[in-house]
N, C-alpha and C positions, 0 to 999 in steps of 0.2 A: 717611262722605260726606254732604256736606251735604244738605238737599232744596232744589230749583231755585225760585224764586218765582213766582206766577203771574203770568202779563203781559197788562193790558188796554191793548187798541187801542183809543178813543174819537175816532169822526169826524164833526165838524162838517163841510154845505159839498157839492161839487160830487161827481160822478161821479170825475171826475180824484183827488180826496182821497181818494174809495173805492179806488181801484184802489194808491193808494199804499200806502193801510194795509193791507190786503189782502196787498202785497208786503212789507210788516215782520212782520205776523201770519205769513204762511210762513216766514219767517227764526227768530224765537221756534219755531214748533212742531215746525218740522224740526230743530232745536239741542235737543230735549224739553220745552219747557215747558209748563206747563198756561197754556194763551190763551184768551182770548173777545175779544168786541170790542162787548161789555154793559157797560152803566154802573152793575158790581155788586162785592163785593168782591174784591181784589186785591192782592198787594203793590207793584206796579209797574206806573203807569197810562204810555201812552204817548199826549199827546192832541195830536190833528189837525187846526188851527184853521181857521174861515172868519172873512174881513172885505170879502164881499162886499154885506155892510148894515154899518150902527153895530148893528142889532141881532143879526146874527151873531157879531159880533167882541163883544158883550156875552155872548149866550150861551159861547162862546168860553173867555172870563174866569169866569163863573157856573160851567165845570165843574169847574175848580178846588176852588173849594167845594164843590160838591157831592161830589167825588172825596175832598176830606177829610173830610167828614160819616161818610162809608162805611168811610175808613179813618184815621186821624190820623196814622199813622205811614207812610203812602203815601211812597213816592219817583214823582216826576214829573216827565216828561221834555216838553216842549211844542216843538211844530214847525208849520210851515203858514201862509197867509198872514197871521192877524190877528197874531203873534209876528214875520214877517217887518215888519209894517207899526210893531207898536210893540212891543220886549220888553221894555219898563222894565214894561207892563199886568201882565206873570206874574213878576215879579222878585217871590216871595214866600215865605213856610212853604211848605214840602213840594216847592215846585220846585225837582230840583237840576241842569237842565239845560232850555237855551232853543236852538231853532236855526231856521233860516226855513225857505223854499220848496225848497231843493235840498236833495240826497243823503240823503233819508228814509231808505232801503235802508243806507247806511252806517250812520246812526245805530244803525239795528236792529242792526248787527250789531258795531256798540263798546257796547251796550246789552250784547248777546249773549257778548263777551269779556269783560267785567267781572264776568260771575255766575259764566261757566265757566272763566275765568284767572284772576279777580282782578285783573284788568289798569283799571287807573281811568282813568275819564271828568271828567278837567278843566273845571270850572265855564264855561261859554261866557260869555264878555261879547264883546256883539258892537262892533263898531266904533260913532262917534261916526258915520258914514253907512250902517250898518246891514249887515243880510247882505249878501254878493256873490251875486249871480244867475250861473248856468251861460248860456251863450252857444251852447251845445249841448245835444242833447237825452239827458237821462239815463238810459240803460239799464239794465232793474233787473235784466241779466242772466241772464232766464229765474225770475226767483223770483217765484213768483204763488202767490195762494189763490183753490183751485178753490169758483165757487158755482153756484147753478144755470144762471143766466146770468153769464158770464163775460164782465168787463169791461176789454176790451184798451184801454192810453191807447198812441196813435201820434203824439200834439203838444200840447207844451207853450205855454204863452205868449202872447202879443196886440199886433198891433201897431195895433190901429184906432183906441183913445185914446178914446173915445168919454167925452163931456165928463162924464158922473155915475159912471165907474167907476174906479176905485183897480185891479185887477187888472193893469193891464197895466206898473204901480208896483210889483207887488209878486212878478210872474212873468216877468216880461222878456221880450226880444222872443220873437216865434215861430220854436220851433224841431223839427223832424220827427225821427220814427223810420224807420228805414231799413226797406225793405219785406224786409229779410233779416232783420231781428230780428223783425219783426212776423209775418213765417212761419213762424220757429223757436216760438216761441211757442205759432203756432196748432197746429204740427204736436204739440204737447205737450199740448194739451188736444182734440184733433178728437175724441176716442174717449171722453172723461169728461164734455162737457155737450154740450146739446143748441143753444145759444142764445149767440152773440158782439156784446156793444156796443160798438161802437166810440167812443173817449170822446178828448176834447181839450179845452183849454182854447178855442179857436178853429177847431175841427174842420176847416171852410170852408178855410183856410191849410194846410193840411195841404200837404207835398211844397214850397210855393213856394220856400224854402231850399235844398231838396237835388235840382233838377230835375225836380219831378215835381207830383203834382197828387191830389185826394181823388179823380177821376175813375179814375186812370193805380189807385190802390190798390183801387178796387172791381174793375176788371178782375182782380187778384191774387186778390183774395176770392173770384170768381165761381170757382175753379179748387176751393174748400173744398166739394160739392156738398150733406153730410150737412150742414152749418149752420143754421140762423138766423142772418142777419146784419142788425143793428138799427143805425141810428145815433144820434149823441148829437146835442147842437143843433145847427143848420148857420144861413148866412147867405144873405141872398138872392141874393148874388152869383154863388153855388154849380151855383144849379139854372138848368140848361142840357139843351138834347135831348142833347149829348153824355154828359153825366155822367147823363140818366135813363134813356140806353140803358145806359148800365154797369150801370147799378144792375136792367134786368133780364136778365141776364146770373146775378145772380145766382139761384139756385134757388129756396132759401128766404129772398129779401127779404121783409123786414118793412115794407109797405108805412104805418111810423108817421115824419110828417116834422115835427121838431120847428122851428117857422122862427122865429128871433127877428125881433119886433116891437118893442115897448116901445113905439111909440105908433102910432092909426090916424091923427095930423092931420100933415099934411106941416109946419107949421111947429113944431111942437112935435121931428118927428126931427130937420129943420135945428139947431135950438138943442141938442139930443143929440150931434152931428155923429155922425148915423148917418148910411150913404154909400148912401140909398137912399129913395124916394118909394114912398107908396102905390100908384101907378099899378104902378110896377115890383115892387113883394108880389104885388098883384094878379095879372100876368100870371103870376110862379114861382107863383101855388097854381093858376090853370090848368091851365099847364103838365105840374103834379104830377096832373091829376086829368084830363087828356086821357090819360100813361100809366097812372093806378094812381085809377079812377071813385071805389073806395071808400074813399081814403087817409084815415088820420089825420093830420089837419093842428093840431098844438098850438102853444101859441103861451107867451113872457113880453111881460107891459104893466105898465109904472111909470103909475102913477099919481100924479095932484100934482106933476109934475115943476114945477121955480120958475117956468118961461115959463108954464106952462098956465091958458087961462081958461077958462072953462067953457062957450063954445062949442067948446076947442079939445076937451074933455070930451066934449061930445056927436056930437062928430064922429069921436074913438074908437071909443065905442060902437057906432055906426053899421056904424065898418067893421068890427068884430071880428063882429057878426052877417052880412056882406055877405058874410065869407070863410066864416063859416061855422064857427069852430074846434069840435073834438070837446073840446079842454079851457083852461083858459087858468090861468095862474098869473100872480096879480094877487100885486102887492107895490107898496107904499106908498113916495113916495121917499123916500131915506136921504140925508141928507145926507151928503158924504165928504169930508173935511180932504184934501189937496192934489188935489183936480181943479177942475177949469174951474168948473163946478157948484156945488162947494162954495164960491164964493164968492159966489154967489147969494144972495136973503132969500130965503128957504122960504116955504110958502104956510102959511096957519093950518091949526092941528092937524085942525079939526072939519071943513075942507073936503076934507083929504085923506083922514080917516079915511069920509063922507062918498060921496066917489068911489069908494071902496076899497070900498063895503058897493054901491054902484050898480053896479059892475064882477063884483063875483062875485055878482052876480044875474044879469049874462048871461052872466058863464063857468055857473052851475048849467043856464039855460036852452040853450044851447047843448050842455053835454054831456050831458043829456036828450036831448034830440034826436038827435044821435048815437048813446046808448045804444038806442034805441027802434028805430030804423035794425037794429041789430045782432039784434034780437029776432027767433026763429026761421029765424036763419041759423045751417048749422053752421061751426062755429070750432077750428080749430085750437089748442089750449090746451096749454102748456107748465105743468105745475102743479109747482112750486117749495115751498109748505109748507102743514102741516095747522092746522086753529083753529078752535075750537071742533067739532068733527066736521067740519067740511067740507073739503076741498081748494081751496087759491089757486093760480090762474092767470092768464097774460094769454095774449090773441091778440097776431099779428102788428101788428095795430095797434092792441096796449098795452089791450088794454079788459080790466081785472080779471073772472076768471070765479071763480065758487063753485059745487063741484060735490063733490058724494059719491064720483063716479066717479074720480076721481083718482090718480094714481101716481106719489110724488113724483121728479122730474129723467125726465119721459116726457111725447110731444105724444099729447094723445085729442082726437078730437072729438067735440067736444062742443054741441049744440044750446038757447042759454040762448030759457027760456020766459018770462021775465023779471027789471024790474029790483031788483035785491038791494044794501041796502048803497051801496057806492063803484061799484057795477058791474051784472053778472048772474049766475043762478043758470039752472041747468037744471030 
């Protein structure tokens, strides 16, 4: 009998790409295989692309190579959206399969028939207009891999078009998971982790499709009482008294609320055609902080967008300290071949790299401040893995704790006496 070969999962890219690999890594281990999902040696990489930058979709293409460095005789199987957007990029050595954004889960498991039958996997050449996109949303059938916090996806897709991102090109529109799959699901994991993310490509959209709503699904959730239930990014549209009565409802909500932003200057979102004004941010982090005083309010900002001048710059700024974020993930903009955006001139390198270096000086200052806040409060600490002697964790609102005390896949509390690292320490 032969021996099975080992299968790495490597994932560029959102939550949404984690939880898919995550569903192929269960399909491999449960069939025997010896899996990781480490960028270390293996006979059979399976990699999971992002082309939510040029610079993702380059990392993307770079693992390639690097996946041959590790092994030359790799077989490599490539799926996701930078392959959905172009696969002529991986038509190369060692790749002997290309497939886009849908049916991950199948591949895993014609990956999975060909080691254990012999049954072969036919070279994909995709069409001269590329992969076809599902118009429904994929169920991966109950196949998950458990981690500590376990990250359930309930919606795929994007319909908001938003002028600098390719996403919604390469995911199709929005489409929802049925609040019957999503409970079967949870009822499979309530008793193995402590902690549930809710993840989507456009979370906010959730239900519009199928009569329902992210409000109508937190009421579902609230019924889960042992949880943690954390959500992924949401939009401002979202936050409503109705949907932040749902949400305490739940037990153990994670009062951390990711709200995308991308810019504080109202003409700078118009030219984005983001479907929302500063004034109206303003009032949802209110809103969020009349129910939940201590909430984490994190945030994404492009920077150097084509329109932007550097008044619209300083008026960014302005507002990301005016809200107050506890964290901010700055990214530079990318230009992207077919959106609105990308047919813009771009702004010179050195201004936006520039902005980029003046923007995460007040994301540092800002999540200082916040950290400081959290000092000699005690916390609730979900602690997931060990390093260097110490135990990693976060609180409900995501703040990294380092602590001795720790027990991994268990909530302690725990009292940080201060700040440590990315975080705190007791």
């Amino acid at each position: 009998m032969s021996v099975l070969p080992k299968i790495a999962v490597f994932t560029l890219g959102c939550k949404v790409n984690q939880y898919d690999s995550d569903a192929m890594l269960a399909i491999f281990d449960s069939a025997g295989f010896e899996v990781t999902d480490g960028l270390e040696y293996a006979d059979v990489y399976v990699l999971n692309t992002c082309a939510v930058t040029s610079e993702a979709e380059k990392k993307s293409r770079q693992a390639v190579t690097r996946i041959l460095k590790i092994n030359p005789n790799a077989e490599i199987y490539v799926c996701g959206c930078a392959s959905q957007n172009n696969f002529v990029q991986f038509a190369k050595n060692g790749v002997v399969y290309i497939s886009g954004t849908d049916a991950k889960t199948k591949l895993a498991r014609n990956i999975t028939e060909k080691y254990l039958n012999k049954e072969p996997i036919n070279s994909c050449v995709a069409p001269e207009r590329g992969f076809s996109i599902s118009e429904t949303f994929e169920d991966n059938d109950g196949v998950f891999n458990l981690r500590t916090r376990h990250f359930i996806k309930v919606q795929d897709g994007c319909d908001n078009y938003c002028n600098y991102c390719l996403i919604p090109y390469l995911r199709g529109h929005s489409r929802s998971r049925s609040k019957e799959s999503i409970v079967r699901e949870l009822n499979e994991v309530k008793d193995r982790v402590k902690e549930i993310v809710v993840t989507g490509i456009n979370l906010s959209a959730y239900g519009a499709d199928i009569g329902d709503s992210l409000t109508g699904l937190m009421n579902t959730l609230a019924k889960f009482k042992g949880l943690r239930i954390r959500l992924g990014s949401l939009e401002v549209g979202v936050i409503t008294e109705e949907f932040l009565d749902a949400t305490k409802r739940i037990k153990y909500f994670c009062p951390h609320f990711h709200l995308s932003l991308q810019s504080g200057d109202d003409s700078v979102l118009l030219a984005m055609n983001r479907h929302y004004s500063t004034s109206q941010y303003m009032s949802a982090v209110k809103m969020i902080r009349k129910y939940y005083p201590s909430a984490a309010i994190t945030t994404d900002i492009i920077v150097g967008y084509p329109t932007e001048t550097e008044e619209m710059f300083e008026n960014c700024m302005k507002f990301a300290r005016k809200v107050g974020f506890s964290d901010i993930h700055v990214f530079p903009y990318s230009s992207r071949k077919g959106t609105v955006a990308g047919r813009m001139p771009v702004l010179p390198v050195d201004v936006v790299i520039d902005r980029q270096r003046r923007m995460t000086a007040v994301k540092n200052e800002l999540c200082g401040n916040y950290l400081n806040k959290q000092i000699g409060m005690p916390q609730q600490v979900l602690f997931e893995n060990e390093s260097d002697g110490l135990w990693v964790g976060h609180t409900p609102a995501y703040v990294k704790v380092y602590s001795k005390c720790g027990i991994h896949n268990e909530v302690r509390t725990i009292t940080p006496k201060r700040k440590f690292k990315d975080g705190l320490i007791d």
